[in-house]
Every structure is written in C-alpha cells, then in structure tokens.
Residue, then its C-alpha position, 0 to 999 in steps of 0.5 A: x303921074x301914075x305909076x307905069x303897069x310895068x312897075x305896078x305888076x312888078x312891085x306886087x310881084x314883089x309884095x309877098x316877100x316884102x310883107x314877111x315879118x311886118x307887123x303893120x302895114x303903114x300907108x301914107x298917100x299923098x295922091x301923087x299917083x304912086x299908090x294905084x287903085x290896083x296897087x293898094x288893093x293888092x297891098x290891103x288884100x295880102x295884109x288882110x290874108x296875112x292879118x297885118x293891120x293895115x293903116x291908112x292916111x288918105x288923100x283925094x276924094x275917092x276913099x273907096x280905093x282903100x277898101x278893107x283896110x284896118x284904120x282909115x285916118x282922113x283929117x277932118x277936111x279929108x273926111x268931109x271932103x270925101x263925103x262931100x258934105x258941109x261941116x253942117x252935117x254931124x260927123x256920124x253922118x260921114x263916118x257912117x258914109x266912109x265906112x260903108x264905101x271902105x269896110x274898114x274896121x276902125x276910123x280915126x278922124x284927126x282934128x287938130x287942136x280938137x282932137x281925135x275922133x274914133x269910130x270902131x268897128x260897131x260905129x261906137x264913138x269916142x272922143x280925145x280932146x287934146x291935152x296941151x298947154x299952148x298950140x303953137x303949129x299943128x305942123x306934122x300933127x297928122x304924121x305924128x298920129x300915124x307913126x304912134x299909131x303903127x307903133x302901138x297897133x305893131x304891139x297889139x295895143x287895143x285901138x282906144x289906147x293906141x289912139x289915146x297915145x297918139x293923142x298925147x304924141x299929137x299933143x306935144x308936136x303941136x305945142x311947138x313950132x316946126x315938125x317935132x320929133x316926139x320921143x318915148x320919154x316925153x310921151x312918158x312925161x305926158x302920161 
C-alpha cells in the first residue's frame, strides 16, 4: 500500500532533524510502499548534502528510484532482474547498466555461497568468495552483509575492507541454520 502524501511530506518535514548526528544512512526496501519514489529521493538528496553515506538494499524493478545513493546492494537475482537481462549476460554488463540508471558510487552485488561482487566508483571489479566450512542456510546472509556493512562504512572503513568484512559476517550466518546473529568476537576469530 503506498504511503499517504500527508504522511509523506510529514516525515521529510521531519527528516533534517532526524539526520542529525548519523553517520550512515541504511535503507532496507522491502517494496511494500512505504519508501516512495519521492521519499527516497528526499532521504538520498539531504544525505548527500550532509555527506552521509547512503546504503541501499533494493527490491523491485525500478532501481532508478535510488539514484545517487552511496552503495547499491541488489543480490544477484535483483540485479538481473532489474536489468532485465539473462544470467547469460556478464555481470559487467548489469553492473554497468545499474550505474548508469543510479549514479551510485559503489555496487556490491551479493551472491550467496558465491560471494561478493564490487564494482567501484570507476567500474573496477573485485571479487570475495566466501570463506566457510559448511553452507547450511543462506537465511539473513543479505541482511547481515548490510548491518556490517553500515558499521564498517559508519567508521570510515575503505569499501574493499568494509566489504571483505561483511563477507567474512556472511560467511559465518551461512554456516548455521536460521538467522544468526554475528558478534565482533567471531568475525575476530574468522579473521
């Protein structure tokens, strides 16, 4: 269901002040209408002129919607999908596609048990597989991705090591049953 224009325009009213003192703006969109076109553009637009990183797990087709955003994190049936292309195609080819419709500064493309895949701001790729002893249930192993992710990217990590150590978060959620909560100590332990 859409969120009402009276609510809209009340939370973006309301989104300068709610943006004070963060670090990292997080945006999970789980396309159930809450997050607007317009809404999300007002959210991107004040963390950009605030020089809030901006991360976003998308759903649906339409990515255009998160335009300018910092970091895009589709998996990578979301990607696909959105470009609307076969898994016949390379993925340089939809990475290309999706920056190009979002201006976004850094793709991370997650694929389960196969990893992470990084396109930066110049279109440079890089690869983490993952590292694991047993996949067990990839359950959460997005989710966990993006809260390492926005934690790392919160402390100013660079994007090769903020990813690589939500790789290693992924990995461990993977190698057990349910959703896991992943701790400091055992991403130390991994490390």
């Amino acid at each position: 269901m859409p969120l009402e224009k009276a609510i809209e325009k009340d939370l973006i009213k309301k989104l300068p002040r709610l943006l004070e003192n963060v670090q990292v703006v997080s945006i999970s969109d789980y396309n159930k209408g809450f997050l607007s076109k317009e809404f999300l553009k007002e959210i991107i637009t004040l963390s950009n002129e605030k020089n809030i990183p901006c991360i976003i797990d998308p759903k649906g087709l339409n990515f255009s919607k998160y335009k300018n955003a910092t970091i895009l994190k589709p998996n990578l049936i979301e990607a696909y999908s959105a470009c609307n292309l076969s898994y016949k195609h390379p993925l340089e080819k939809v990475a290309k596609y999706l920056k190009k419709i979002t201006n976004i500064k850094n793709l991370i493309i997650t694929k389960s048990e196969d990893g992470i895949t990084v396109f930066d701001e110049n279109m440079q790729r890089k690869d983490f597989p993952v590292l694991l002893k047993e996949v067990k249930d990839v359950t959460g192993a997005g989710d966990t991705v993006l809260a390492t992710l926005v934690v790392c990217v919160g402390n100013k990590f660079p994007i090769a090591q903020s990813v690589s150590i939500a790789n290693i978060s992924a990995g461990i959620a993977i190698e057990h049953i349910g959703c896991m909560i992943v701790k400091v100590e055992d991403i130390a332990e991994r490390l």
